[in-house]
The first five atom37 places (N, CA, C, CB, O) and aatype in JSON, in Angstrom:
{
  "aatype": [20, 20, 20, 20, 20, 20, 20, 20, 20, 20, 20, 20, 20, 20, 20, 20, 20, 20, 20, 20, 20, 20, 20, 20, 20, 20, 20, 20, 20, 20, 20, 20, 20, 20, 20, 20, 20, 20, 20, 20, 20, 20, 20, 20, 20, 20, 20, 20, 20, 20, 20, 20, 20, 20, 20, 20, 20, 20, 20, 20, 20, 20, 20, 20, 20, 20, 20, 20, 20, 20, 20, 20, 20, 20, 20, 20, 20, 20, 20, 20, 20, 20, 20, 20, 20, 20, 20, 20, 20, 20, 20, 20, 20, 20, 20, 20, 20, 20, 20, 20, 20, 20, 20, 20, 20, 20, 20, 20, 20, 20, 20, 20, 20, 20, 20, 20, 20, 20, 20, 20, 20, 20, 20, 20, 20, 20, 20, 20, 20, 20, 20, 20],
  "atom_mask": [
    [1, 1, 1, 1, 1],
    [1, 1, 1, 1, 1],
    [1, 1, 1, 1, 1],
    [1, 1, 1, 1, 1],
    [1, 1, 1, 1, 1],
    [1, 1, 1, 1, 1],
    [1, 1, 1, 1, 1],
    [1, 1, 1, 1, 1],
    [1, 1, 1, 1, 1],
    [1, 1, 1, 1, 1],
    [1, 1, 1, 1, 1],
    [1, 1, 1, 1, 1],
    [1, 1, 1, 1, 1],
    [1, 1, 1, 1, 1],
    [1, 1, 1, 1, 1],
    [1, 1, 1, 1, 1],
    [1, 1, 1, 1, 1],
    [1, 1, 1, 1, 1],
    [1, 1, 1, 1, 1],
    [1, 1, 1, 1, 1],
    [1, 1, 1, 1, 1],
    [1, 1, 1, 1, 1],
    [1, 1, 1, 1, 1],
    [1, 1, 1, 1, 1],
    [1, 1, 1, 1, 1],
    [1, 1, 1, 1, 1],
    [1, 1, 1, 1, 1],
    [1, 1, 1, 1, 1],
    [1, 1, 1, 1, 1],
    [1, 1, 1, 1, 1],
    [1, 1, 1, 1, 1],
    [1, 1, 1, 1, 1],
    [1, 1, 1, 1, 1],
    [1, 1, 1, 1, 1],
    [1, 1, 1, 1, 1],
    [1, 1, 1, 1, 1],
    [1, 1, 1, 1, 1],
    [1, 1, 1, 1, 1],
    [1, 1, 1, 1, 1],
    [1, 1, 1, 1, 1],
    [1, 1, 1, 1, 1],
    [1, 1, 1, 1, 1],
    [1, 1, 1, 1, 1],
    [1, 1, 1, 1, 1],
    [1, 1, 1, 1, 1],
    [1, 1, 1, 1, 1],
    [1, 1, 1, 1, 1],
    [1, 1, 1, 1, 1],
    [1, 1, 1, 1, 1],
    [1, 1, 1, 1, 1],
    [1, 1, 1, 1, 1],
    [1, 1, 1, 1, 1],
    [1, 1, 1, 1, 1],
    [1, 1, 1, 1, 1],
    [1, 1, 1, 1, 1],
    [1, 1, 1, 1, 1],
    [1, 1, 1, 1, 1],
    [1, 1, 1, 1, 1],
    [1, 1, 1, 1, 1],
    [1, 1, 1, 1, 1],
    [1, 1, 1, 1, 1],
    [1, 1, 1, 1, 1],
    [1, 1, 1, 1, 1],
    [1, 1, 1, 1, 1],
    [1, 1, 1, 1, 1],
    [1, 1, 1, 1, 1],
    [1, 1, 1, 1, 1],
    [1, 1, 1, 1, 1],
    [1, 1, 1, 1, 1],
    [1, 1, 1, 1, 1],
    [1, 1, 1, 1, 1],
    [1, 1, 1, 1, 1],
    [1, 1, 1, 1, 1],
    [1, 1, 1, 1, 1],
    [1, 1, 1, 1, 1],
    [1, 1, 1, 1, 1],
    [1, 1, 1, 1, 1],
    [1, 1, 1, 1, 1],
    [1, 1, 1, 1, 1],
    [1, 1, 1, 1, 1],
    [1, 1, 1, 1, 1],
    [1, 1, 1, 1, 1],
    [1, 1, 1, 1, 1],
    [1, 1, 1, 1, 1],
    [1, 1, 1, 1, 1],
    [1, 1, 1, 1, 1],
    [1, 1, 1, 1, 1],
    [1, 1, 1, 1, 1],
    [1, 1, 1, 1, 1],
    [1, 1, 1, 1, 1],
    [1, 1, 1, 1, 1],
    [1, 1, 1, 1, 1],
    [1, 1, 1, 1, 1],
    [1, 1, 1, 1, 1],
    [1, 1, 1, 1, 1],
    [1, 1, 1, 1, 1],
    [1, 1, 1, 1, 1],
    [1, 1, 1, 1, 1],
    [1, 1, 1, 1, 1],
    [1, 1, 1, 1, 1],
    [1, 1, 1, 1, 1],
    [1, 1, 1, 1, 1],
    [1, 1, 1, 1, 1],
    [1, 1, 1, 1, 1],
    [1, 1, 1, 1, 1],
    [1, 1, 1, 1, 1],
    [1, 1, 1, 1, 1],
    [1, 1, 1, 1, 1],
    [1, 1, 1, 1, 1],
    [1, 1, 1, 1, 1],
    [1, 1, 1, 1, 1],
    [1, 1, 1, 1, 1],
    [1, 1, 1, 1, 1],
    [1, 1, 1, 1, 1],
    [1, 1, 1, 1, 1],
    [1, 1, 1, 1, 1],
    [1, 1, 1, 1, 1],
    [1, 1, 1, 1, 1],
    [1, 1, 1, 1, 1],
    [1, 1, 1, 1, 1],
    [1, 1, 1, 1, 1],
    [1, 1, 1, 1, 1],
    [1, 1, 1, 1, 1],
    [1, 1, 1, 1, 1],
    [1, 1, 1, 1, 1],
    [1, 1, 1, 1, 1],
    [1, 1, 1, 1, 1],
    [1, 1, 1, 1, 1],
    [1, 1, 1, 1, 1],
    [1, 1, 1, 1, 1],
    [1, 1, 1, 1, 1],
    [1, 1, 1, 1, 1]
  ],
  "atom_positions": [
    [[119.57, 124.47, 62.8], [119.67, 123.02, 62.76], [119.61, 122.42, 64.16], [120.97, 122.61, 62.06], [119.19, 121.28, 64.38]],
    [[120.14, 123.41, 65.28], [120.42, 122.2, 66.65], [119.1, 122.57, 67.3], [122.04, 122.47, 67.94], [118.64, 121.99, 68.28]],
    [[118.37, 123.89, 66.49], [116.61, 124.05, 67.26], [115.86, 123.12, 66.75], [115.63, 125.52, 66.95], [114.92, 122.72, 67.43]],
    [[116.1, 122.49, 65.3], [115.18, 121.33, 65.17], [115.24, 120.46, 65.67], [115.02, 120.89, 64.32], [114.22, 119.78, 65.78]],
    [[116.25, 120.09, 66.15], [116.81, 118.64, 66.8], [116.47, 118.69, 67.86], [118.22, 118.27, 66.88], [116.15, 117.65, 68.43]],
    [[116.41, 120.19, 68.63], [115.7, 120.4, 69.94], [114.77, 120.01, 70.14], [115.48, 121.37, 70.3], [114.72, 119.14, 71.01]],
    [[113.81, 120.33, 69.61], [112.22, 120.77, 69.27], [112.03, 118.66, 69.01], [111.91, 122.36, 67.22], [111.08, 118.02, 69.46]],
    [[112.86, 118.24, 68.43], [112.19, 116.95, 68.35], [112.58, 115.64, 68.81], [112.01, 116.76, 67.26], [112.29, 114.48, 68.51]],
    [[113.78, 116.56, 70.12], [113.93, 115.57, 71.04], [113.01, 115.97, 71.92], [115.24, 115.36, 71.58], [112.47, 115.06, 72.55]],
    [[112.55, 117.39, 72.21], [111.28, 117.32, 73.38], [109.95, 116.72, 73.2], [110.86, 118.65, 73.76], [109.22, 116.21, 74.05]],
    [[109.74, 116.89, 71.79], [108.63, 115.72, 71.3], [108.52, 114.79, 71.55], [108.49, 115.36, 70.37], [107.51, 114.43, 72.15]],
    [[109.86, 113.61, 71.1], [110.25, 112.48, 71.84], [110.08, 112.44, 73.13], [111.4, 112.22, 71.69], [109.38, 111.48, 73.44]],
    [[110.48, 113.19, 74.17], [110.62, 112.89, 75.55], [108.61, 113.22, 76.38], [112.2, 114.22, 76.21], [108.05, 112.72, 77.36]],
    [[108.32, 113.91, 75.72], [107.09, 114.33, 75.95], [105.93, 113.33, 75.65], [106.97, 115.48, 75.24], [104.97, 113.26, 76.42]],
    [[106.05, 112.31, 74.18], [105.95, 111.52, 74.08], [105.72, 110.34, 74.85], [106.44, 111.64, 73.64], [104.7, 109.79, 75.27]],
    [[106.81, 110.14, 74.91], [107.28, 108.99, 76.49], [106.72, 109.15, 77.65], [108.78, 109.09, 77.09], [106.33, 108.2, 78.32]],
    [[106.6, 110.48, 78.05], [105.57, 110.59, 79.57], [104.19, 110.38, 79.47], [105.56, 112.05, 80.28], [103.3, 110.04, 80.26]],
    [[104.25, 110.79, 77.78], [102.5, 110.53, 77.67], [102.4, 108.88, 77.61], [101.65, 111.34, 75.97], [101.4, 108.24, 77.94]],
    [[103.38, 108.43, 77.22], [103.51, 106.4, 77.28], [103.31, 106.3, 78.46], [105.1, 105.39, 76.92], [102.76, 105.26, 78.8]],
    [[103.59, 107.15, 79.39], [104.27, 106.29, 80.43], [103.01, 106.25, 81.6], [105.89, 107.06, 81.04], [102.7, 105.26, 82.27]],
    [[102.42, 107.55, 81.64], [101.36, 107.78, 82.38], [100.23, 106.82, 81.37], [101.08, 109.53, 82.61], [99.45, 106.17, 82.07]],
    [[100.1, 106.7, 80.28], [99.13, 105.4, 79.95], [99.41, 103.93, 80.34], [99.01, 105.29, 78.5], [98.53, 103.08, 80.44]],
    [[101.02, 103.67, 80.6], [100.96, 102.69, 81.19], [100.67, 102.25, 82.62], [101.74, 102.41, 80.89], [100.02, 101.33, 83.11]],
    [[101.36, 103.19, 83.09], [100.67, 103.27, 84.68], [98.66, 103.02, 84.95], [101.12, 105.21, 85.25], [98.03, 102.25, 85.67]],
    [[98.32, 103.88, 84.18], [96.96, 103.39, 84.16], [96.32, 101.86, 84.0], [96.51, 104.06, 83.2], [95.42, 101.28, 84.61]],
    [[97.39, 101.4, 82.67], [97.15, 99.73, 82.65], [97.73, 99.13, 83.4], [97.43, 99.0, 81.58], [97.12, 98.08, 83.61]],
    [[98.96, 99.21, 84.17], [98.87, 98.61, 85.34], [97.83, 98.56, 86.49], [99.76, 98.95, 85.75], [97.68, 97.52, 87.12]],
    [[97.06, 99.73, 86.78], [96.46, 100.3, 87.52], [95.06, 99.0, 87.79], [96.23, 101.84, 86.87], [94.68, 98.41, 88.8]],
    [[94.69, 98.98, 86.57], [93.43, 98.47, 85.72], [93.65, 96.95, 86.18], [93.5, 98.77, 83.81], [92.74, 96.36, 86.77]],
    [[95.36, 96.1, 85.79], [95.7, 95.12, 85.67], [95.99, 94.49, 87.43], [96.77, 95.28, 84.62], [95.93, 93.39, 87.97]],
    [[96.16, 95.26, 87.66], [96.08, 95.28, 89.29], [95.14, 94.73, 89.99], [96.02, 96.44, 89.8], [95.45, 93.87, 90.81]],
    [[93.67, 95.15, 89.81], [92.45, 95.38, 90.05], [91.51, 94.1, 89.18], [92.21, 96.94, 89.62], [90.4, 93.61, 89.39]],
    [[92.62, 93.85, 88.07], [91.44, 92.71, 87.37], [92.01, 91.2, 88.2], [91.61, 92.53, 85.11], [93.05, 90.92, 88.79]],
    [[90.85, 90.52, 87.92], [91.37, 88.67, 88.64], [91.68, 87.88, 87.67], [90.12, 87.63, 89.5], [92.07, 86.72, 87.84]],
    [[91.47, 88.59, 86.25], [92.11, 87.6, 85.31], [93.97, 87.85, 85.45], [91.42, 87.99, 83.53], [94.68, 86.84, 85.47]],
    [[94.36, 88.68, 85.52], [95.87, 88.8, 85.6], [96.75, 87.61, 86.78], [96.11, 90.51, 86.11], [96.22, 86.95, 87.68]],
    [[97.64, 87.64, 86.54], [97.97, 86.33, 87.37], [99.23, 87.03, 88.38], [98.57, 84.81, 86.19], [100.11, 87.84, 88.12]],
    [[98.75, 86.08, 90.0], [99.06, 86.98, 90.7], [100.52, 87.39, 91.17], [98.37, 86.76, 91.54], [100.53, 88.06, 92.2]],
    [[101.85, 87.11, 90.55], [102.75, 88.04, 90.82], [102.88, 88.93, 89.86], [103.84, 87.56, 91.09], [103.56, 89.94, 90.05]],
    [[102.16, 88.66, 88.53], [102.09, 90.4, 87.61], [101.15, 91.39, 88.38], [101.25, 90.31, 85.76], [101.24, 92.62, 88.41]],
    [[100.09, 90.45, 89.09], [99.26, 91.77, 90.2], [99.73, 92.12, 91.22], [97.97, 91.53, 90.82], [99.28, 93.19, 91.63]],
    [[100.68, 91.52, 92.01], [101.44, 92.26, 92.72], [102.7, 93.41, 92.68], [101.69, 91.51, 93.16], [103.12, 94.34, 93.37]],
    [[103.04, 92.65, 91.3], [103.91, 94.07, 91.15], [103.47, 95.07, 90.39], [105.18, 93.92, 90.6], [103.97, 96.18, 90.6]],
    [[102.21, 94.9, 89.11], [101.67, 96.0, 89.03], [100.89, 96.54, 90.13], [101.04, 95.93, 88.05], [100.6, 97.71, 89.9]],
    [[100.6, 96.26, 90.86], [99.92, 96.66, 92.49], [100.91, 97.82, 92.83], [100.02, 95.18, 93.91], [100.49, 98.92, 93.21]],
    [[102.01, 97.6, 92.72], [103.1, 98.02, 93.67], [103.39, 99.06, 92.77], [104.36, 96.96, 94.12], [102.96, 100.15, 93.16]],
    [[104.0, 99.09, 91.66], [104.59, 99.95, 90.73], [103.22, 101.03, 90.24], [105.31, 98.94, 89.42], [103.48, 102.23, 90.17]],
    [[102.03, 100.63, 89.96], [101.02, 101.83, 89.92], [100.79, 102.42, 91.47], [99.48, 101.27, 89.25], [100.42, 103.6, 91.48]],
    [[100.95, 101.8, 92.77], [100.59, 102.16, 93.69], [101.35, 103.57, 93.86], [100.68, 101.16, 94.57], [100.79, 104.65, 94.07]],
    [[103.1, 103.27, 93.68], [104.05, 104.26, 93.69], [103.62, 105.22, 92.84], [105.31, 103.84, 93.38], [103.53, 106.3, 93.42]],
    [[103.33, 105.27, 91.75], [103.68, 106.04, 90.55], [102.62, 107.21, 90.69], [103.57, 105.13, 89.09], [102.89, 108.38, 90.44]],
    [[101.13, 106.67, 91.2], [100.0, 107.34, 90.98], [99.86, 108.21, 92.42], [98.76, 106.29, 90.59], [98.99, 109.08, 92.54]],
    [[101.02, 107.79, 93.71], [101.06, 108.14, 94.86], [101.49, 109.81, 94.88], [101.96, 107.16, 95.55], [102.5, 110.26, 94.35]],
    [[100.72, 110.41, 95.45], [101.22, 112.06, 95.6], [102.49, 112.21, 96.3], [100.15, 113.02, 96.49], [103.11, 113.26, 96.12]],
    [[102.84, 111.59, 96.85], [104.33, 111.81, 97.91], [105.23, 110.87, 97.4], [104.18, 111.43, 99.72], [104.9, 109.71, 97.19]],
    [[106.53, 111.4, 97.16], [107.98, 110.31, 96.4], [108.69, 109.79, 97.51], [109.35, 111.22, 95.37], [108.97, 110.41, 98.54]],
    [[108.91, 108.82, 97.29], [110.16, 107.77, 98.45], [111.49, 108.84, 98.78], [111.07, 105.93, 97.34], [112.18, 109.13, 99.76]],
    [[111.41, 109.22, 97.44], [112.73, 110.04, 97.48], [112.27, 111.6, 97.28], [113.87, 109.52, 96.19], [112.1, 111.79, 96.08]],
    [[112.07, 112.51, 97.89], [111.7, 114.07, 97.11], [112.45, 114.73, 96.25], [111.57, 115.14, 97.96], [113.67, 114.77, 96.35]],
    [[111.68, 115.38, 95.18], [112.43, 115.93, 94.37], [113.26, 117.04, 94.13], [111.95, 115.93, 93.81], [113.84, 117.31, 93.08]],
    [[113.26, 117.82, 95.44], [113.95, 118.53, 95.99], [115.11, 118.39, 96.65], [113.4, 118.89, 96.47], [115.81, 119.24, 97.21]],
    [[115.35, 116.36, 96.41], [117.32, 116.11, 97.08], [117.59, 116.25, 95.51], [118.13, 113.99, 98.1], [116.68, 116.13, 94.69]],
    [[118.91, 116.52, 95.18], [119.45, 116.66, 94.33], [119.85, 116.02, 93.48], [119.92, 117.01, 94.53], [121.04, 116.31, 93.51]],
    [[119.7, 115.29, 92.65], [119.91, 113.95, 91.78], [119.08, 112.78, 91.9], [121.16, 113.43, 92.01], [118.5, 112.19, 90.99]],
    [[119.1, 112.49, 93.19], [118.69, 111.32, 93.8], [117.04, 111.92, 93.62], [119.43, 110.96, 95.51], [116.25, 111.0, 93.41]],
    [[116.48, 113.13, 93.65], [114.69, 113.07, 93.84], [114.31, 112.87, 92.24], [113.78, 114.85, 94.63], [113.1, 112.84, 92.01]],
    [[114.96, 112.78, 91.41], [114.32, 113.01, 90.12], [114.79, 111.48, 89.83], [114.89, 114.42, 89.02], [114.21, 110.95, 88.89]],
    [[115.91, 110.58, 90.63], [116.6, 109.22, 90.46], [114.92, 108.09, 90.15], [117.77, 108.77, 92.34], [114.55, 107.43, 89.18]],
    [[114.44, 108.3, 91.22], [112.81, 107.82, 91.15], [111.99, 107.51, 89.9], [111.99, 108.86, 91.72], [111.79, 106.43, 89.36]],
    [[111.54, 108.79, 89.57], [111.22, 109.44, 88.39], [111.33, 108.55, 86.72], [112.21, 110.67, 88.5], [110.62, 107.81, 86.03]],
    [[112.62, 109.13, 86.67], [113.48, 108.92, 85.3], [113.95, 107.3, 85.56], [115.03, 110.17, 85.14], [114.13, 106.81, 84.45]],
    [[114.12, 106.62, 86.3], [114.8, 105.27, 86.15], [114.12, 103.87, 87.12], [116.44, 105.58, 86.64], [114.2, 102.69, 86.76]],
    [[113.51, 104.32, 88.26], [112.56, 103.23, 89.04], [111.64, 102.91, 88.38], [111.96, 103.56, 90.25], [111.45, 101.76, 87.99]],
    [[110.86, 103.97, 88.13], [109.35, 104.03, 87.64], [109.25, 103.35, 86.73], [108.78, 105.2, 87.26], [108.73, 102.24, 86.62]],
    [[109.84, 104.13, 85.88], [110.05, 103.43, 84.14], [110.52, 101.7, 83.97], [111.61, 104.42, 83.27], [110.21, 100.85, 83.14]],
    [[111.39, 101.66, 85.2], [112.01, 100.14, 85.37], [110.9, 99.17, 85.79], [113.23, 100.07, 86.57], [110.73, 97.99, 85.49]],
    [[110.28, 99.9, 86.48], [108.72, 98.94, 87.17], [108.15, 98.87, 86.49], [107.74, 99.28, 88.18], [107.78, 97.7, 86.4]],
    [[107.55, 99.71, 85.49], [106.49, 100.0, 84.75], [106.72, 98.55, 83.27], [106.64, 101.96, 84.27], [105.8, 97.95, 82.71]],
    [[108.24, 98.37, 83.01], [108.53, 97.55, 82.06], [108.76, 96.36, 82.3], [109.34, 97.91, 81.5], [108.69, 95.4, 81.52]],
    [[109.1, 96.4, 83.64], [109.47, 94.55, 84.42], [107.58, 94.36, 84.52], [110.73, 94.49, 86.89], [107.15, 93.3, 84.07]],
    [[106.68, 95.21, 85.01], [105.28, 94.85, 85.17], [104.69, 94.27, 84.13], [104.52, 95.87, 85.47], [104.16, 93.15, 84.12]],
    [[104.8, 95.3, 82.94], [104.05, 95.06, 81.54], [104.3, 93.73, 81.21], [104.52, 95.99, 80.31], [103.43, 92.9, 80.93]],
    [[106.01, 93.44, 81.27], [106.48, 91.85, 80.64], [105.21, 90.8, 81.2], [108.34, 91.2, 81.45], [104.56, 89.99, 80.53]],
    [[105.12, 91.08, 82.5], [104.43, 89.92, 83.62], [103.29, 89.66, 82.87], [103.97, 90.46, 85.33], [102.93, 88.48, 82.9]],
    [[102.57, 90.49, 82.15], [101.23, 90.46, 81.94], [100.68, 90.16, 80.53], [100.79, 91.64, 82.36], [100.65, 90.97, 79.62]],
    [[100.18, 88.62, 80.46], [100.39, 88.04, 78.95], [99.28, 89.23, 78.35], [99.87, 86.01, 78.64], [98.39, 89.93, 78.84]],
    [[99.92, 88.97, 76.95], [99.86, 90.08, 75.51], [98.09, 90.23, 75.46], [100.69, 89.13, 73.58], [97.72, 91.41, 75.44]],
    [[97.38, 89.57, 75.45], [95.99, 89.35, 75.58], [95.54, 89.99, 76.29], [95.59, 88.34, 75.85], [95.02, 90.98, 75.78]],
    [[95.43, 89.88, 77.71], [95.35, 90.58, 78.68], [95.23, 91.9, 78.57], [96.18, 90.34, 79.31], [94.2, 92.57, 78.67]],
    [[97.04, 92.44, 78.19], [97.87, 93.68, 78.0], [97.12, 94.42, 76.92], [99.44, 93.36, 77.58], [97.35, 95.62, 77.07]],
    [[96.23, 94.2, 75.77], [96.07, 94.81, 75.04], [94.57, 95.13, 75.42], [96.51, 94.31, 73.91], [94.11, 96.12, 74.87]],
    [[93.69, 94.37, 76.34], [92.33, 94.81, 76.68], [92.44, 95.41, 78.13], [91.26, 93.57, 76.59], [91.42, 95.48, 78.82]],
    [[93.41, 95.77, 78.51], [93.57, 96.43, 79.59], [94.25, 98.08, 79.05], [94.53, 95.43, 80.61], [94.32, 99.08, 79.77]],
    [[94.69, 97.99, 77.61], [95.23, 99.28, 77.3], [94.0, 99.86, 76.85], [96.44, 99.34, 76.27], [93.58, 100.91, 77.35]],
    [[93.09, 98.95, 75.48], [91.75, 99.35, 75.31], [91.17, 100.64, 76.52], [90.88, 97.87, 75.42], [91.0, 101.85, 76.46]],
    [[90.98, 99.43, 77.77], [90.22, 100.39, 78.68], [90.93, 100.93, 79.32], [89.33, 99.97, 79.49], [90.59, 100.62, 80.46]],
    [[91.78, 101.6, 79.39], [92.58, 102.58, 80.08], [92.91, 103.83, 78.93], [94.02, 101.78, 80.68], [93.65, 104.8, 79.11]],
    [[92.32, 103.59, 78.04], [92.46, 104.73, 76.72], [91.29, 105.55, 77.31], [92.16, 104.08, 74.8], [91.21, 106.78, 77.31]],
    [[90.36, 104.64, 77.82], [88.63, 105.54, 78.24], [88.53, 106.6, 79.51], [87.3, 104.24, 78.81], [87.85, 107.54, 79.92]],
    [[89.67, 105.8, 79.84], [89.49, 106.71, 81.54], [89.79, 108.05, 81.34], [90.66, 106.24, 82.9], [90.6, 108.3, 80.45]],
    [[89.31, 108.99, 81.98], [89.09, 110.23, 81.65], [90.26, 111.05, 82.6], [87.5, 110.59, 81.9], [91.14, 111.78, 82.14]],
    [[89.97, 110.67, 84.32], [91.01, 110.92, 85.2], [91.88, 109.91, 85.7], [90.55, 111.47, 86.16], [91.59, 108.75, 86.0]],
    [[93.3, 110.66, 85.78], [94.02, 109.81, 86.43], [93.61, 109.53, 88.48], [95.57, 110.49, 86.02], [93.2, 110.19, 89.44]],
    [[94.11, 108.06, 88.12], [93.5, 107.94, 89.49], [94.52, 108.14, 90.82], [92.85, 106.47, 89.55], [95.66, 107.8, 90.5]],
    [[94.46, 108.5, 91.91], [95.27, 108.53, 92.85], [95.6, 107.69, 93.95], [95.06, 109.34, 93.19], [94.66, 107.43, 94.7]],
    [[96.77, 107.17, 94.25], [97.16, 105.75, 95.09], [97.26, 106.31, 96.78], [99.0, 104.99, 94.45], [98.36, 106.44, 97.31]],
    [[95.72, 106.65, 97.66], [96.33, 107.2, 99.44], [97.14, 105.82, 99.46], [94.8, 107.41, 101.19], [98.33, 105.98, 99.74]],
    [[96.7, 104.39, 99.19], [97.73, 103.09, 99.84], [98.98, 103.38, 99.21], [97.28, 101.36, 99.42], [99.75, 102.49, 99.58]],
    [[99.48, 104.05, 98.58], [101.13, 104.18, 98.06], [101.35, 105.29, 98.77], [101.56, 104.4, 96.35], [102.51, 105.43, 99.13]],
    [[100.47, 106.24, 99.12], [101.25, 107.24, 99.86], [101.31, 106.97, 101.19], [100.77, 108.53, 99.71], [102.14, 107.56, 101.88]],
    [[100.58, 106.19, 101.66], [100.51, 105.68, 102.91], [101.68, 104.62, 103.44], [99.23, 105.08, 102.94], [102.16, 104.56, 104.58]],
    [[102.0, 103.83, 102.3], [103.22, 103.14, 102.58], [104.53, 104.08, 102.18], [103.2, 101.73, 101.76], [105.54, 103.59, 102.68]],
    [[104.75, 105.05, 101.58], [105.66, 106.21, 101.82], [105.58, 106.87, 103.27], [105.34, 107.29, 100.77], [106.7, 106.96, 103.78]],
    [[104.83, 107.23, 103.85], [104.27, 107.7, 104.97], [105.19, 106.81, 106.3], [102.5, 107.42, 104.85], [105.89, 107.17, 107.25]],
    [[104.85, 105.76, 105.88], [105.03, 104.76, 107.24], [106.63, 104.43, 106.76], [103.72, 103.04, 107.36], [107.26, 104.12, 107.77]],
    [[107.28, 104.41, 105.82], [108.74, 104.24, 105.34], [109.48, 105.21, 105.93], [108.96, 104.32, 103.85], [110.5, 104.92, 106.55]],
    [[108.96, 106.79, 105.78], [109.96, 107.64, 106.09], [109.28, 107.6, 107.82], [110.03, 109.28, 105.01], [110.22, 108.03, 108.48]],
    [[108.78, 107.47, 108.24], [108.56, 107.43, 109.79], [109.06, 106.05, 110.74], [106.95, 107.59, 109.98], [109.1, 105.91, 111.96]],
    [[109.44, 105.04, 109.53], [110.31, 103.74, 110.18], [111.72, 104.81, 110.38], [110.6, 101.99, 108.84], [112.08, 105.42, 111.38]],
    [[112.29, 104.76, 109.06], [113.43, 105.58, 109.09], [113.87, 106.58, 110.14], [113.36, 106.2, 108.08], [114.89, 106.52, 110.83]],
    [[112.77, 107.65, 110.15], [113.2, 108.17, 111.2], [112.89, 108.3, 112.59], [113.28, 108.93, 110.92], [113.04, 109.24, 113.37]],
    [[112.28, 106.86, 112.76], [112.44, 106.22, 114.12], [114.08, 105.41, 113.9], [110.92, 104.97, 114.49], [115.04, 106.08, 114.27]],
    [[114.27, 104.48, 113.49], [115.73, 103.8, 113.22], [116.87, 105.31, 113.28], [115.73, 102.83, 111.29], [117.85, 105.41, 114.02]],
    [[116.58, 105.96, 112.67], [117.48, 106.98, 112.54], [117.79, 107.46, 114.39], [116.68, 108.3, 111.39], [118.78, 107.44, 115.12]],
    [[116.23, 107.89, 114.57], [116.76, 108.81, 116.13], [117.55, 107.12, 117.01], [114.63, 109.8, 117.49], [118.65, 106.9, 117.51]],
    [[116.46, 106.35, 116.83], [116.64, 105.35, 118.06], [118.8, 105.37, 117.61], [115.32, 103.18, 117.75], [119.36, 105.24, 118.69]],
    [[119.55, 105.45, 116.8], [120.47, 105.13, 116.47], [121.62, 106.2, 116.78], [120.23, 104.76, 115.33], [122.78, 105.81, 116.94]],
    [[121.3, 107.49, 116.85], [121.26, 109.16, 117.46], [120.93, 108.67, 118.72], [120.02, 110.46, 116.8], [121.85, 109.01, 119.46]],
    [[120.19, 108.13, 119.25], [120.07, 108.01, 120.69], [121.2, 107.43, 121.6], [118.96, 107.24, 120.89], [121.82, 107.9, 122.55]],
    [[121.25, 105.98, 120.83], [122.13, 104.66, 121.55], [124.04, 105.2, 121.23], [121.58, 102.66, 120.38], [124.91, 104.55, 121.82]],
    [[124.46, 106.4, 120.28], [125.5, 107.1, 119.8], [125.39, 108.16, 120.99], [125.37, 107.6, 118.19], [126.57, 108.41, 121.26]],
    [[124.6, 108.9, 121.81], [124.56, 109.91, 122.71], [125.28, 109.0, 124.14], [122.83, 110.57, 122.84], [125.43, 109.57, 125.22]]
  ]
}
């Protein structure tokens, strides 16, 4: 009994990533179109930029906090974005994001990860410095 329940909560959850990576794509799409209006394109800008980015703000190798990203930002962006973007829109932007074959990859999201953790750890030393 608790292997079926297993078996079809991983369905469920497996499910959901497969939602979730299709939504990212329609943000992706919604981003990129000029009919969308522009603070739903800025934050779908922002929230596919992250999501589709090879490098995490946070790595998933700190302990709680790298998977924190993941499981609760993403998903939070991904649903504050969708709201932004009237229903019309939202449903011919899912259309064509059903077609796309590969997922696409964000260098401008990894690039603004890039330049975040290298502010940081400039602020960090300069702060190690002025403490010496």
């Amino acid at each position: 009994m608790a292997n079926a329940s297993a078996t079809r909560l991983f369905k469920e959850i497996r499910a959901w990533a497969r939602r979730l990576k299709e939504d990212v794509l329609v943000l992706w799409i919604a981003a990129r179109s000029r009919e969308t209006p522009l603070l739903a394109k800025l934050v779908a800008g922002a929230v596919a930029a992250y999501a589709l980015s090879p490098i995490d703000l946070i790595p998933d190798f700190i302990p709680v906090l790298g998977y924190l990203d993941d499981l609760l930002l993403v998903p939070f962006g991904i649903y504050v974005a969708l709201r932004m973007i009237p229903p019309d829109l939202l449903s011919e932007f899912r259309t064509r994001a059903a077609v796309i074959a590969d997922r696409p990859r964000s260098r401008w999201g990894a690039w603004v990860i890039v330049v975040t953790w290298l502010l940081a750890a400039v602020i960090g030393a300069t702060l190690v410095w002025r403490l010496i």
